[in-house]
C-alpha positions in Angstrom: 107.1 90.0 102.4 104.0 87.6 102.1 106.0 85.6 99.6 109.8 85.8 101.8 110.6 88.6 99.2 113.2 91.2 101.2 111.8 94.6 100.5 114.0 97.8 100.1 112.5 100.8 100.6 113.4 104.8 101.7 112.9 106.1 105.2 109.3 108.0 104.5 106.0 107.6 106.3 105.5 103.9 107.7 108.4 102.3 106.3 110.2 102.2 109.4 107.9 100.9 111.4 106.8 97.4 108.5 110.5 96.9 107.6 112.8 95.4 110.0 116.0 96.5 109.0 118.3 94.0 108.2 115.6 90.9 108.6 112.7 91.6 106.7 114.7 94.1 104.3 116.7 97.6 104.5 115.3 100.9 105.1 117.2 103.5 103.2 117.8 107.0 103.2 118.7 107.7 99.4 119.5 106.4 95.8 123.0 105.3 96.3 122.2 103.2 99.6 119.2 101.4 97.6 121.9 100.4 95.1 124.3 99.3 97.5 121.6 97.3 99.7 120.8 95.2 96.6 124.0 93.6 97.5 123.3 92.5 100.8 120.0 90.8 100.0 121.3 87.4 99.8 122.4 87.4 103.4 118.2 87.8 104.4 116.6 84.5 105.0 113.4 84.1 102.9 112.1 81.6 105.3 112.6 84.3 108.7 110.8 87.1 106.2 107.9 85.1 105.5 107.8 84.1 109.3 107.5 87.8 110.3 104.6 88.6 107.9 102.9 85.4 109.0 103.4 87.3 113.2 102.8 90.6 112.3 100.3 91.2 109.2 98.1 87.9 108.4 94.2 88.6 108.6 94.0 86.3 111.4 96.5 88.2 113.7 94.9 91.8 112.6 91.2 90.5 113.6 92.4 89.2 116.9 94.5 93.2 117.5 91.3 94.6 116.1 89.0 92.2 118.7 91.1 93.2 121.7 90.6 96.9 121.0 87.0 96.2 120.6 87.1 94.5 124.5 89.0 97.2 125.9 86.6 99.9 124.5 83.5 97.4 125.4 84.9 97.1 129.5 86.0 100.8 128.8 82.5 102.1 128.3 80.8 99.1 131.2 83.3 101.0 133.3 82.2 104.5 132.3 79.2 104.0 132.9 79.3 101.8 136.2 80.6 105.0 137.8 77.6 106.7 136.4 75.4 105.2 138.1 74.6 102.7 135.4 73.4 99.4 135.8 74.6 97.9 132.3 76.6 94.4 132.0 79.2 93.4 130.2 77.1 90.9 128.3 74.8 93.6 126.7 77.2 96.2 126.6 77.3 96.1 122.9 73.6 96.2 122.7 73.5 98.9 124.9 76.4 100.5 122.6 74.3 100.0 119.4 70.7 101.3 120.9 72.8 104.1 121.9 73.6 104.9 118.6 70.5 104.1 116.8 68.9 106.6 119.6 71.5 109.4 118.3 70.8 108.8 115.0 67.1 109.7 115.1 67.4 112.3 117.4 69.7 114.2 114.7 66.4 112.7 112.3 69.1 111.0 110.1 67.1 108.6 107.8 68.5 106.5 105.1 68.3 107.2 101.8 65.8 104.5 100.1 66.0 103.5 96.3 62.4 103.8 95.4 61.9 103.7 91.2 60.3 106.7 89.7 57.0 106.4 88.2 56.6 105.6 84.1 55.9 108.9 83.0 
C-alpha cells in the first residue's frame, strides 16, 4: 500500500480493519474469491491507495496517535491525582510520572545488570 500497490488478502486477524475493501484492495474469504479479485484490481486507483497509507499508517501520523495517548494518560493521571489531594501540575506531571517509577523500582531493589570484565586469571 506504501507504493499504491492494491493488496488482496483473506478475512483473518487484522485484515479487515488495514484493508479497505474495494479502495485500498479486497478482503477475501477463500481461494476462489482471491482468484476472481485479481480481476477487479485494475478498477483501484494507485494514486487513492497511496493517499490512504500516507492518512492512516506514515510514522508521522502514528507519533502524533501515539502523542495524544501520551496527553490523555499525562491529564488522566494530573486528574487522578488532583482528586487525591495532590498538588502536581501538568507541567511536571511527567517528572512526577518518572520519579514515581524510579521510586518503585528500588523499593522492589531492582538494579541493573552492569557489564563489568572478569579479572585475567
Amino acid at each position: 500500500m506504501a507504493c499504491g500497490t492494491p493488496v488482496i488478502a483473506f478475512n483473518r486477524g487484522s485484515v479487515p480493519e488495514i484493508i479497505e475493501d474495494g479502495l485500498t484492495g479486497f478482503v477475501v474469504e477463500g481461494k476462489e474469491e482471491a482468484i476472481a479479485a485479481t480481476d477487479r484490481l485494475s478498477r483501484l486507483s494507485r494514486r487513492a491507495i497511496r493517499q490512504r497509507f500516507e492518512e492512516r499508517f506514515t510514522a508521522r501520523r502514528m507519533a502524533r496517535e501515539h502523542l495524544m495517548v501520551y496527553r490523555s494518560l499525562i491529564e488522566k493521571r494530573h486528574t487522578d491525582s488532583c482528586l487525591d489531594g495532590a498538588h502536581t501540575t501538568l507541567e511536571n506531571a511527567p517528572s512526577s510520572i518518572a520519579r514515581n517509577l524510579v521510586e518503585k523500582s528500588h523499593s522492589k531493589k531492582i538494579r541493573p545488570k552492569m557489564n563489568t570484565p572478569r579479572p585475567a586469571q
